[in-house]
N, C-alpha and C positions, 0 to 999 in steps of 0.2 A: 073466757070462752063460753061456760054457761048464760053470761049476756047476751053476747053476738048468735048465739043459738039461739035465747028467747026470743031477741028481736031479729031474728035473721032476714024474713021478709023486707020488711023497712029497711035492712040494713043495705042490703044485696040491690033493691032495688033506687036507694039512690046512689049507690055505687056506678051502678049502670047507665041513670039521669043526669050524675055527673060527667063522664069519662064521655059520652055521647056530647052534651052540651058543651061542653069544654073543650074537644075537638070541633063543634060546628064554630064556636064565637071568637075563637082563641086564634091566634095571629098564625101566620104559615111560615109553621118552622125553616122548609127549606126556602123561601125567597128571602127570611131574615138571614138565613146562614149569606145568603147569594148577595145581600145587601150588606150586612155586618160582620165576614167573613174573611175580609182579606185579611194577608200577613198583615201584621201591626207590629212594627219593629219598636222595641223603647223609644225614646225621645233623644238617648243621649249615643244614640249611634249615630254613626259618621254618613251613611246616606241618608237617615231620617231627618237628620240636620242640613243638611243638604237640601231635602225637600223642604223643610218650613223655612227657608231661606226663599228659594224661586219662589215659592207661596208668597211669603211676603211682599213680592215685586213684580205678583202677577206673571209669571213664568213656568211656572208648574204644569207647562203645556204636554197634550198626549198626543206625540206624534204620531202619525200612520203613515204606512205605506201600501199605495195603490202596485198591482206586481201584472202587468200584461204579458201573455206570449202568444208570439206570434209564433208562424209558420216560414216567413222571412224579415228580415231588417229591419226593425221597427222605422227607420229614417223613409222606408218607402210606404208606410202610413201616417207619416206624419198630418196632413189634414184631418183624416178620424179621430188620433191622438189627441188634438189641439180642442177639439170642439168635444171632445167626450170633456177635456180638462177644466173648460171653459160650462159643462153643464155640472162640475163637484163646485168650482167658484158660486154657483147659485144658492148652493144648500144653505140652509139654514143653521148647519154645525160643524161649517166646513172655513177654517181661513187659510193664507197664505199656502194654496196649490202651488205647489212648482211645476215650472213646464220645462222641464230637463233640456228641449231644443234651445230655450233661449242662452244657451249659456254659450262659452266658447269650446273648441274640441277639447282641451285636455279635460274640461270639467263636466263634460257630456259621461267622459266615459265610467265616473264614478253614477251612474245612474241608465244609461244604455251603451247594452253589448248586442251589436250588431251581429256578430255569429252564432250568439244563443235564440237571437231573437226576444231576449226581454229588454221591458224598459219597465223603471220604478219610477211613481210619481210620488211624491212626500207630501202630505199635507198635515195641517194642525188640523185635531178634533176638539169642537169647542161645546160639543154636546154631552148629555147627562149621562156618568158611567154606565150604569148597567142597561142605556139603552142602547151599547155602543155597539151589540151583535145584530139589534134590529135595523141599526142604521148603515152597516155595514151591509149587510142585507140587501138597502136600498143602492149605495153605492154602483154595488157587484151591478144591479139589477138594470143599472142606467149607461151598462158599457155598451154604446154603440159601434166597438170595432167586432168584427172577426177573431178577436183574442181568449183567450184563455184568462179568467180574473181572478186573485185571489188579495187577501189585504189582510193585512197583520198591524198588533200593534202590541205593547207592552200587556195596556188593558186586556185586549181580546183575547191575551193567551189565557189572563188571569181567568177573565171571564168564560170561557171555554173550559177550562177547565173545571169548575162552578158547576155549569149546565151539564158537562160528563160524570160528575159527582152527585147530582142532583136524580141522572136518568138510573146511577149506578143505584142509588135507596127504593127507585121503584124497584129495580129488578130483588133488589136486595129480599125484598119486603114478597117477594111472588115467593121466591125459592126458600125462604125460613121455615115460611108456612107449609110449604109442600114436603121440607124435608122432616119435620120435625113429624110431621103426619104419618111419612113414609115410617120412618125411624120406630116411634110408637105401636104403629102398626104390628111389626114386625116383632117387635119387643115384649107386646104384651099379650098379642093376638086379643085384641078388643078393637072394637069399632066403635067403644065410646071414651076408651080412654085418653086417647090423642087428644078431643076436643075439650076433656078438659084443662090443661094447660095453657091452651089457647086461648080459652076463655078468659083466664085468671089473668094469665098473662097479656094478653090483648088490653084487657080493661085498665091495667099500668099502664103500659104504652100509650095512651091513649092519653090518659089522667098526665103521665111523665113527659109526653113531648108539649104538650097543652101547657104546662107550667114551666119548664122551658122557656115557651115561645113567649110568655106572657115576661119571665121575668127579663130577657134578650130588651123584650120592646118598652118595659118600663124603668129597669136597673141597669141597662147593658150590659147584661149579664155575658159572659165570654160566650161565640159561637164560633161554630166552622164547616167547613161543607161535610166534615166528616161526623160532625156531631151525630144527623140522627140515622148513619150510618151503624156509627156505635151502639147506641140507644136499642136498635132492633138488636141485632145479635146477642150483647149483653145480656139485656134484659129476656130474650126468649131461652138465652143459652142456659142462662143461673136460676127462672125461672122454673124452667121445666125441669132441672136438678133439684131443683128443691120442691117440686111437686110430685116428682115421680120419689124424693125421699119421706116426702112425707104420706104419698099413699101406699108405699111400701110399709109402712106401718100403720097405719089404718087398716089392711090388709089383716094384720097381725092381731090387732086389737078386735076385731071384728071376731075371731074364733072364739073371743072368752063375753066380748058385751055385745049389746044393739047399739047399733048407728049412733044413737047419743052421744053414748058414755068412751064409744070409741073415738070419735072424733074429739070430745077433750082428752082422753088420755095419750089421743096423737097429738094432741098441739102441746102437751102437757111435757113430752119427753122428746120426739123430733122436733117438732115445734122451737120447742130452746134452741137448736142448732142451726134451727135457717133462720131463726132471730140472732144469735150470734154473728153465723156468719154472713148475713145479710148486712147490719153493723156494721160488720168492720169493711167491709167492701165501699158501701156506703163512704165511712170517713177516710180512707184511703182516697177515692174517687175525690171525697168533699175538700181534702189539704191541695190537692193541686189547685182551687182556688187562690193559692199564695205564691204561687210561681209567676214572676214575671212576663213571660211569653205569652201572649193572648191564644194561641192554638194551642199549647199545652193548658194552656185553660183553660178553653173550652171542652176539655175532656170531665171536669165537674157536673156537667150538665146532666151524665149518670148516676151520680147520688143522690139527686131529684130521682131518675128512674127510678135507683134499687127501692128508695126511702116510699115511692109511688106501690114498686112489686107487693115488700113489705105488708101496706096496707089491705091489699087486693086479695094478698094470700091469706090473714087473718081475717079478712069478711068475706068475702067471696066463694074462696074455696071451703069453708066449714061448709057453707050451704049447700055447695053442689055437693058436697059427702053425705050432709044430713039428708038430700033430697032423696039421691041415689042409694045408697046403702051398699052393699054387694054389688049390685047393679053398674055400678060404674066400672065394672070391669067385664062384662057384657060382653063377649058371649065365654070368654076365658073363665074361669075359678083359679087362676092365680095371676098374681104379677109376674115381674119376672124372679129368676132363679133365686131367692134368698136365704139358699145352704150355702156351701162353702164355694171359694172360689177356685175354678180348675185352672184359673191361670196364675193369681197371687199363692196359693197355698206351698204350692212346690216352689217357689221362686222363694217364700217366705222361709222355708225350712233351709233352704240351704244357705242363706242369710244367716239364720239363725245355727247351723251346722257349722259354721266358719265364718264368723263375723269379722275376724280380722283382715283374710284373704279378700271377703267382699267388700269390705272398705276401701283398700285399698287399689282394688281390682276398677271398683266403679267411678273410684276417685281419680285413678290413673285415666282411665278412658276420658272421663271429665274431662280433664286438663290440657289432655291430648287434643280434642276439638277446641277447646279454647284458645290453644295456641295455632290454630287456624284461624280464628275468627279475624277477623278487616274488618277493624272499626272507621273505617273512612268510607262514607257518604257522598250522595251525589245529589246535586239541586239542581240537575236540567227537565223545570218542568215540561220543557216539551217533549221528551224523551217519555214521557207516561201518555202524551197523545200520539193518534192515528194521523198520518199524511192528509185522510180526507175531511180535515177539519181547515179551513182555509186558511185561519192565522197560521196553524201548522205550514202547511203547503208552502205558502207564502214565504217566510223564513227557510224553509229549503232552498227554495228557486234562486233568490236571493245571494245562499252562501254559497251555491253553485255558481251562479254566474255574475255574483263582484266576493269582494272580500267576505271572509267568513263573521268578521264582527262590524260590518258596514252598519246590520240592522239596526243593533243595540250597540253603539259603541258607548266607549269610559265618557263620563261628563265631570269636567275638574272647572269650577268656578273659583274665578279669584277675585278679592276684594279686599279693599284696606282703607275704604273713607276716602277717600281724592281718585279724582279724574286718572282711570288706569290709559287712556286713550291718549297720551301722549307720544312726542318723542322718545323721551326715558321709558314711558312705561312698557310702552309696545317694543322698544328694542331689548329690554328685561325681560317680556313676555317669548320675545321668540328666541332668546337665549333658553326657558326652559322647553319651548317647543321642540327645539334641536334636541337638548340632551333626551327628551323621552323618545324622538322617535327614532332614535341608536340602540334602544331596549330589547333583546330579546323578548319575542312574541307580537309586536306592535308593527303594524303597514305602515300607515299613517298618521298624521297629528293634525286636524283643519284649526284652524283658529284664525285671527285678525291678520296675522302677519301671511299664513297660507291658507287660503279659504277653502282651495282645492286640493289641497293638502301637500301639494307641493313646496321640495324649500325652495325659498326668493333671492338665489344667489346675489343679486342685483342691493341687496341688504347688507350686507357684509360688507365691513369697513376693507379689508382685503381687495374685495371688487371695485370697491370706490374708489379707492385711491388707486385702483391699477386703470380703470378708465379716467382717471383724473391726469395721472401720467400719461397718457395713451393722448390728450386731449392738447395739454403742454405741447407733447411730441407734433401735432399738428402745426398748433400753433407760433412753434420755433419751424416747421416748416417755412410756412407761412412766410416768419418775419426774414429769412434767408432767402427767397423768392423778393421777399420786397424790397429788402437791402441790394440783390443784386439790380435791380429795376433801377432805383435810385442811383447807382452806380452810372448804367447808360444815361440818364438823365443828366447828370453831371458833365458828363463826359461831350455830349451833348450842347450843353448849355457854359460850354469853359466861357466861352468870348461874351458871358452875363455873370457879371462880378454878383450883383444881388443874388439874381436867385440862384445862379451856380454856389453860391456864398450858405444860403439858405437849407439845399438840399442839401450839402454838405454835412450840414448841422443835422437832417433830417435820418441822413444815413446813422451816422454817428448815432443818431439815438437808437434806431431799430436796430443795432447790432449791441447794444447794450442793453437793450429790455431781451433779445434774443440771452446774450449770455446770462442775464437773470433767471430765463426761465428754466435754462439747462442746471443754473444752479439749485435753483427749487429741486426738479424730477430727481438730480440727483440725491438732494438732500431727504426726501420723500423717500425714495428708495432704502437710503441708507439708516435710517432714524425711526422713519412712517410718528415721523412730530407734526403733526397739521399744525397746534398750535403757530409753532416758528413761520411756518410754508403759509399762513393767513398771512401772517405782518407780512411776508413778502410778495406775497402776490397782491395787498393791497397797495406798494410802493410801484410795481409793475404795472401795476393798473394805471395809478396816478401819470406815471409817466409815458401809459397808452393816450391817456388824456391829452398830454404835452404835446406827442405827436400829432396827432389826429389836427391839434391846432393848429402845430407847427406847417403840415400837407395844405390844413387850409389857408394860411394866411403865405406858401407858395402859389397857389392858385389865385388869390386873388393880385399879385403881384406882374401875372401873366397875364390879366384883364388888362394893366395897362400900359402893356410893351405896344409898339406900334403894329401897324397893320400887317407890314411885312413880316415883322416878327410873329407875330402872333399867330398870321397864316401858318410859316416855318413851323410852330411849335404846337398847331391843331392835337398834333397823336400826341405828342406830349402833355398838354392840357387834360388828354382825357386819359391818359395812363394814369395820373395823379388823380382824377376822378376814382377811377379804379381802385386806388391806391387808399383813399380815403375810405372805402367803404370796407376794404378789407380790415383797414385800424379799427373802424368799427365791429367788426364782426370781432376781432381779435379780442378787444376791448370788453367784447360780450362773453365770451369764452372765457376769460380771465375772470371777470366777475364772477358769475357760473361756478366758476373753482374754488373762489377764494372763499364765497357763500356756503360751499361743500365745506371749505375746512372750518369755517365759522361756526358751521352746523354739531361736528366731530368736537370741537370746542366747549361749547354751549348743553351736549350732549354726556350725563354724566356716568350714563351707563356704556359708554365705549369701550372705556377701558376693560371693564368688567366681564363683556359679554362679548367686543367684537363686532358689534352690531348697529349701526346707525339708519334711521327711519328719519329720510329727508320732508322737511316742512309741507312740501309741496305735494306729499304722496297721502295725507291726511285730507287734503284738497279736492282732491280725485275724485270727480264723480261713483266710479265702480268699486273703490273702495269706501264709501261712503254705503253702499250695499251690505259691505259685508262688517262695516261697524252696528247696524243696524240686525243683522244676522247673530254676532258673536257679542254684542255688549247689552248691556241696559243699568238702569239706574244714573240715569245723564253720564255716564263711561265707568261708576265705581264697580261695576264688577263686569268681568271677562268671561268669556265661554270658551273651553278650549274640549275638541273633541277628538279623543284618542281611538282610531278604530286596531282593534287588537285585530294578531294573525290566526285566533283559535276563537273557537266557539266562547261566545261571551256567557254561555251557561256552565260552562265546562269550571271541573277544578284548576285545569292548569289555568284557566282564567284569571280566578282570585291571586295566585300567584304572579301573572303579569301586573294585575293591580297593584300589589303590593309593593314590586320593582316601583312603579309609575308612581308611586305616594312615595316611598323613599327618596326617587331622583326628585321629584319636586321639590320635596320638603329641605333638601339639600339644594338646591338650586337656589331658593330662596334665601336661603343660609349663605351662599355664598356671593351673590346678589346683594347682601346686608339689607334686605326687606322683611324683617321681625315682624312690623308691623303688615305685613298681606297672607292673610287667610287664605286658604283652600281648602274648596270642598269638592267631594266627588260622590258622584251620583252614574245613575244607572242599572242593568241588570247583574250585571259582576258586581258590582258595591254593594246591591243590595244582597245577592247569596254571599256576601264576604260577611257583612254583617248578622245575618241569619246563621253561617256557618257559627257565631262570636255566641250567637244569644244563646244557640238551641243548645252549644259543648256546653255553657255554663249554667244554664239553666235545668241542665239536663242530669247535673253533678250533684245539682242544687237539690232536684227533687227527688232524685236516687236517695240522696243523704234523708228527707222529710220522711220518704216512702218508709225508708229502715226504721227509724226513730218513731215515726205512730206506730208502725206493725211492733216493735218491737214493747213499745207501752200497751198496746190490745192484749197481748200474747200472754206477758209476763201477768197483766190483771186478772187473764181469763185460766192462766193453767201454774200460777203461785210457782213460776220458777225463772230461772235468768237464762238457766242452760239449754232448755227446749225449745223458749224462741229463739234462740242461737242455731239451733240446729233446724227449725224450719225454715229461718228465713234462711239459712245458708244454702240449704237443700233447695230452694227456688231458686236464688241468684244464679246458684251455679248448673241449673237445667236451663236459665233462658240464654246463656252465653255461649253453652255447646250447642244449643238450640239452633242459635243464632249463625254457628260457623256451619250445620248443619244445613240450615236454609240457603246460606251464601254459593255455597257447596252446591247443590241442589239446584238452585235457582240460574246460578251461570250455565246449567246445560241446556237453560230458554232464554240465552240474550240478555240474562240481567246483569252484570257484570259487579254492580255496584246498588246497594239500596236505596231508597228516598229517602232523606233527612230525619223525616218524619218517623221513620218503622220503628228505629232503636226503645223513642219516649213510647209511644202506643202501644208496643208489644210487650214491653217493659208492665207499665201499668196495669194492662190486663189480663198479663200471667201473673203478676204477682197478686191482682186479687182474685182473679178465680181457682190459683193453683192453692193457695191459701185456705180455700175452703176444704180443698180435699184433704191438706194437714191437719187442719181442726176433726176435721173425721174421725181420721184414725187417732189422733193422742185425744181426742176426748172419749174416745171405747176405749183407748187404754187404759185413760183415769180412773175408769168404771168396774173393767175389769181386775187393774190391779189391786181393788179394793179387795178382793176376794179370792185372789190367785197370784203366785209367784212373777218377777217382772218378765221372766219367759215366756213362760204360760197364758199372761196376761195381752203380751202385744203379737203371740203367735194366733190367739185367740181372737184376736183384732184384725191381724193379718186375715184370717180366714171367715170370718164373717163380714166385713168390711170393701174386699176384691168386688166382688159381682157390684156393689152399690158404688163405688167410686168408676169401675170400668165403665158401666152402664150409663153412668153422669157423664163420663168425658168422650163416649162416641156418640151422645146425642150432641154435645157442645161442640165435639171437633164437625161434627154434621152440618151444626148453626153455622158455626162459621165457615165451613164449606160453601155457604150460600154466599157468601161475599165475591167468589169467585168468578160467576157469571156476571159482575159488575162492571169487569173490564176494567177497574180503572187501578192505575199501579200499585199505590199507597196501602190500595185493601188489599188487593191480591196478596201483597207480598207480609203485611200484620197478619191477614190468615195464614200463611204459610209457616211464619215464625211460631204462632199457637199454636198451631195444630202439631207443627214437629215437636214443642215446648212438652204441650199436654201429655201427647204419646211417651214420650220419654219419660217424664216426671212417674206416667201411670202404671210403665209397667216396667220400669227401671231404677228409680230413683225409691218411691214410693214403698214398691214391695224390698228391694235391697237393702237400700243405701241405712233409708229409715232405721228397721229391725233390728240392723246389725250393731247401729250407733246405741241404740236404746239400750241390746244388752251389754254392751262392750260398757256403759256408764256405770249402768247400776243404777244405786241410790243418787248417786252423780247428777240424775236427770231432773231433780226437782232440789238443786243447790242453788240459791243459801237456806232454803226450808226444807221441810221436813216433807215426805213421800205422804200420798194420801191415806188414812189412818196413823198416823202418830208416829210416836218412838214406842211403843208396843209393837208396832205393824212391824218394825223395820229389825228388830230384837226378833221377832219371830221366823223374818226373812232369812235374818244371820243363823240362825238357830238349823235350817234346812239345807 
């Protein structure tokens, strides 16, 4: 410190040339959050796989939807409608608009509701992420109807939420400063001592976000929109605790030396402590660099901070003490109150009066909020936005007036290396269609086989073969109608041995192709064997064939009867005309059939699934639409889109999912298709697998967090049994904390936390509540060196209150500033600290602590020896 004194000028002032330069030239931290911010799920989760799937096949499209309301019918603006749709066709980051009127009515009304007066137009966005708010922007901007616009997309919620996270660090950054001012003010009654913390601490931040951003843009260093959210509050919170702890002794120092000699003897004894616990905050902060989840890791980005504070406070702040002297506390002659504490001391004694009752009393109460607490989480990010944000709106309107998961429905691609676009495949394909959309929670299912999401009854081998019968049934009309005709003909024509000889024959056969066909239906009927019912409808055919020649070569036999006759037999000539054309027609029907059961045949998934996908409906112009809609990769893989009956953000979502991936995965199993993949995608897949990352990730760093604190602790205070007792004493404040907050929080509408709160509040009680443990057991250590282990941490108790109190309602302050932020995630981390801190400070801290320390004993520093020796501890016994 005598260094940094000599050279303090030079020091202070490139301190200052830094932190300035470094924020002017240094990248912007929040457009990097905005750019390299998003969720980043592992690789080896099931919608991320999913995504580098479409990615590789060009699919990875970002759909949007256009959302109008009108005042009446949208069908009675259809021209406006048309030509606004026809001016997004133009854009430059716009493909395949759909114009909801071109379709037929059932499939109209998955996209316009005529009594709400909305209509959805869906388009692909083909433009650059983060410009997709300003392009939306222009979209809105180019409605030529009388409507009401708003447009949503997966992106733009993400992105929305970004920009409200972005606006929340201005605000954030207004009220820090103002409160810590107020606070200060108030506190020390000075008008200069506010500013300097600010100072000290400004020049961190500064230097911290700067280094940050630099390493984001060089190392891709983990960010998030939350990071320099953090970064402030943190950094000004522990800051100004360890500013105000360290001119609380300066203060002190100041009675016996000059400015000098006081400011090293302050860095010399406080000084250690916010170097300590600056440290250990630091490497706590610096290990979640080893967590999996890129947003739990981007919470590292504040051990750059503290490691920035750090520096700021050892040059910085000497100067402005050496400059000031007394003075810095202007126009007061004291800080604040550093006698005993009127709130710890009495709380301390009676701790100390009955250490057992208080242990048990505070531990009770503990437990009792814990087993309140709801550890079940909510991921509907829209549910942290406002209505008047459009992608919001939009998704309202939406699940008002079509299905609630139309917007974002489930995406299950299937693929397995060969053409899924066949007959087999596509009649396997809507065998799993059927079973998922019999699922509790699920409307519909669109895919190849129901585009509109409708089922295709007309599909099903059932239907088939009942209109195949149905078809027979005609056509035994038919030949019963022709047999009796032939009959007058006969009858008719007795006194002509030929052709009465002839039709004879003729009849005869159509009453045998007739009993043939009754044999078939009923055989069909009683079996539904297509195989057998082909060979015989091919044999039926043949001998429609026989007829038809047999009609003809009567007719030409009537060409050469005489004249008279021939006149006589005019109607009869052309009844067999008639006759003829009917064998043909018959003959076509039969075909037609036999072709059906060929198909049933040749088809190997019938049996299987029930389902038969005739040759000729792969042919079909309009389903040719929707091959092009549901498939790609020349047919290897399939798109099938489940729209759920619940909000697709919602938990009971993940749950539908989870149904929908069981019955597939079973379906396929029973399908015997081992070899076809499914993946699922979407905004439920993706909080399914967010729910997967964040529980285990979340265990993971818990388990880290314990294990370094528990190595800091044990190095810093030479025993096993105290970091036992501090970290336990934190864990179990942020859990009551936490059912606390839940408590709390559900009497404004929260019913349920963000994902996020658990790890972040987590982290940041545990390193800031940490410092105030180190507080008090390192005046223990000190004390007990000279005084019994009562005396010692009662002694602690009461000189230590006012400096830990005094710390945590400047910091519950700071983070009170997050509040005005508006935006969920903070609100409700402030909430959980701020209830954490209060509790720990004037609960946990003065009780819990005291009582545990004396009820140990020597206990407290096992497996070594208490500070001063086995001298020290014989003397102890001795009293």
């Amino acid at each position: 410190m005598k260094h940094v004194l000599k050279f303090k000028w030079p020091i202070t002032a490139l301190m200052i040339i830094a932190a300035v330069v470094s924020f002017i030239i240094s990248p912007n931290l929040t457009q990097l959050a905005a750019e390299k911010g998003d969720v980043q799920l592992p690789d080896n989760m099931p919608n991320e796989q999913a995504r580098q799937f479409l990615e590789e096949h060009n699919q990875d499209i970002e759909m949007m939807s256009a959302v109008l309301e009108f005042d009446s019918a949208p069908s009675e603006h259809q021209e406006e409608i048309e030509t606004y749709i026809e001016e997004l066709e133009g854009l430059d980051y716009t493909d395949n608009v759909i114009n909801p009127f071109t379709f037929n009515e059932d499939m109209q009304e998955n996209f316009i509701n005529e009594d709400s007066g909305v209509i959805m137009i869906p388009l692909e966005y083909t433009g650059e992420a983060p410009e997709i708010l300003n392009n939306a922007d222009e979209i809105e901007s180019l409605n030529n109807t009388d409507a009401d616009i708003s447009i949503t997309s997966n992106e733009m919620i993400q992105r929305t939420l970004e920009e409200d996270a972005m606006e929340g660090v201005r605000t954030t950054e207004i009220f820090t400063v103002a409160i810590i001012i107020i606070v200060l003010l108030v506190m020390f009654r000075s008008v200069v001592t506010p500013f300097v913390p600010l100072i000290a601490v400004g020049i961190a931040y500064l230097l911290g976000q700067s280094f940050v951003g630099w390493f984001v843009q060089w190392f891709d260093f983990p960010v998030s929109p939350q990071t320099q959210s953090f970064l402030i509050v943190i950094l000004f919170g522990i800051g100004t605790d360890y500013v105000i702890l360290l001119l609380n002794r300066f203060k002190e120092e100041l009675e016996h030396h000059d400015k000098h000699e006081a400011v090293i003897n302050t860095f010399r004894t406080a000084g250690k402590t916010v170097f300590i616990s600056g440290i250990s905050g630091a490497i706590l902060f610096g290990v979640l660099y080893f967590a999996n989840f890129e947003i739990y890791r981007s919470a590292v980005g504040v051990a750059i901070g503290i490691l920035a504070l750090l520096l700021s406070l050892f040059t910085v702040l000497p100067t402005l003490m050496a400059l000031l002297g007394k003075y810095i506390f202007w126009p007061s002659k004291q800080t604040s109150d550093s006698g005993e504490s009127k709130i710890w001391t009495p709380l301390g004694m009676l701790s100390l009066k009955y250490p057992t009752r208080v242990i048990f009393s505070v531990v009770a109460v503990l437990i009792a909020l814990i087993y309140f607490y709801d550890d079940n989480v909510q991921y509907d990010s829209l549910s942290e936005l406002d209505d008047s944000y459009s992608a919001v709106h939009a998704v309202n309107v939406i699940s008002d007036s079509f299905d609630a998961g139309s917007t974002f429905p489930v995406e299950v691609l299937f693929t397995s290396g060969e053409d899924l676009v066949t007959e087999d495949g596509l009649s396997r394909l809507e065998s799993v269609a059927e079973a998922v959309s019999h699922l509790d929670g699920v409307t519909e299912v669109q895919t190849l086989t129901r585009p509109v999401g409708d089922k295709m009854d007309e599909l099903t081998v059932s239907y088939q073969l009942g209109e195949a019968n149905s078809g027979l049934a005609e056509i035994q009309d038919g030949l019963t109608e022709m047999s009796a005709s032939l009959s007058d003909i006969n009858e008719q024509l007795a006194g002509s041995e030929t052709a009465g000889g002839d039709l004879s024959e003729l009849e005869t056969g159509v009453n045998q192709i007739s009993d043939g066909i009754d044999g078939v239906s009923q055989y069909l009927t009683a079996t539904g064997d297509t195989d057998g019912a082909a060979e015989q409808l091919q044999q039926l055919s043949q001998g429609a064939n026989q007829l038809s020649a047999g009609v003809s070569e009567a007719n030409s036999q009537m060409e050469t009867m005489t004249a008279e006759a021939a006149a006589q037999m005019e109607e009869l000539a052309a009844g067999l005309g008639e006759m003829s054309s009917g064998i043909e027609e018959i003959n076509e029907g039969l075909t037609d059939i036999s072709d059906l059961m060929t198909s049933f045949e040749n088809n190997d998934a019938v049996d299987t699934t029930g389902i038969n996908i005739p040759s000729e409906m792969l042919e079909n112009s309009d389903f040719e639409a929707a091959i092009d809609q549901y498939s790609f990769a020349d047919g290897e893989a399939v798109k099938m889109n489940v729209v759920l009956a619940v909000d697709p953000y919602s938990n009971e979502a993940i749950g539908v999912l989870d149904d929908i991936e069981e019955t597939v995965h079973g379906e396929l199993s029973r399908l015997d298709r081992p070899d076809t993949e499914a993946y699922f995608s979407g905004v439920t897949s993706m909080n399914r697998d967010l729910d997967t990352v964040t529980s285990d990730d979340y265990t993971n760093v818990v388990i880290l967090f314990i294990v370094t604190l528990f190595i800091i602790l044990t190095v810093l205070f030479r025993s096993l049994v105290l970091p036992v007792m501090m970290i336990g004493s934190i864990f179990i404040t942020y859990f009551a904390s936490m059912a606390i907050s839940q408590w709390i929080l559900s009497m404004f509408g929260i019913d349920q936390l963000n994902w996020a709160v658990p790890f972040f509040s987590l982290i940041i009680f545990v390193a800031l509540g940490i410092d105030y443990s180190i507080f008090i057991i390192d005046r223990f250590r000190e004390e007990v060196k000279y005084r019994t282990i009562r005396d010692a941490i009662e002694t602690s108790i009461r000189r230590m209150g006012t400096v830990v109190i005094t710390a945590v309602i400047i910091l519950t302050g700071t983070f009170a500033a997050l509040y005005p932020s508006g935006i969920a995630i903070l609100v409700q981390v402030t909430s959980v600290i701020i209830f954490a801190l209060l509790f720990y400070a004037f609960v946990v801290l003065p009780l819990l602590v005291p009582a545990m320390i004396v009820t140990l004993k020597r206990g407290n520093w096992w497996p070594l020896r208490m500070p001063g020796g086995k001298a020290r501890e014989d003397r102890l016994d001795d009293r």
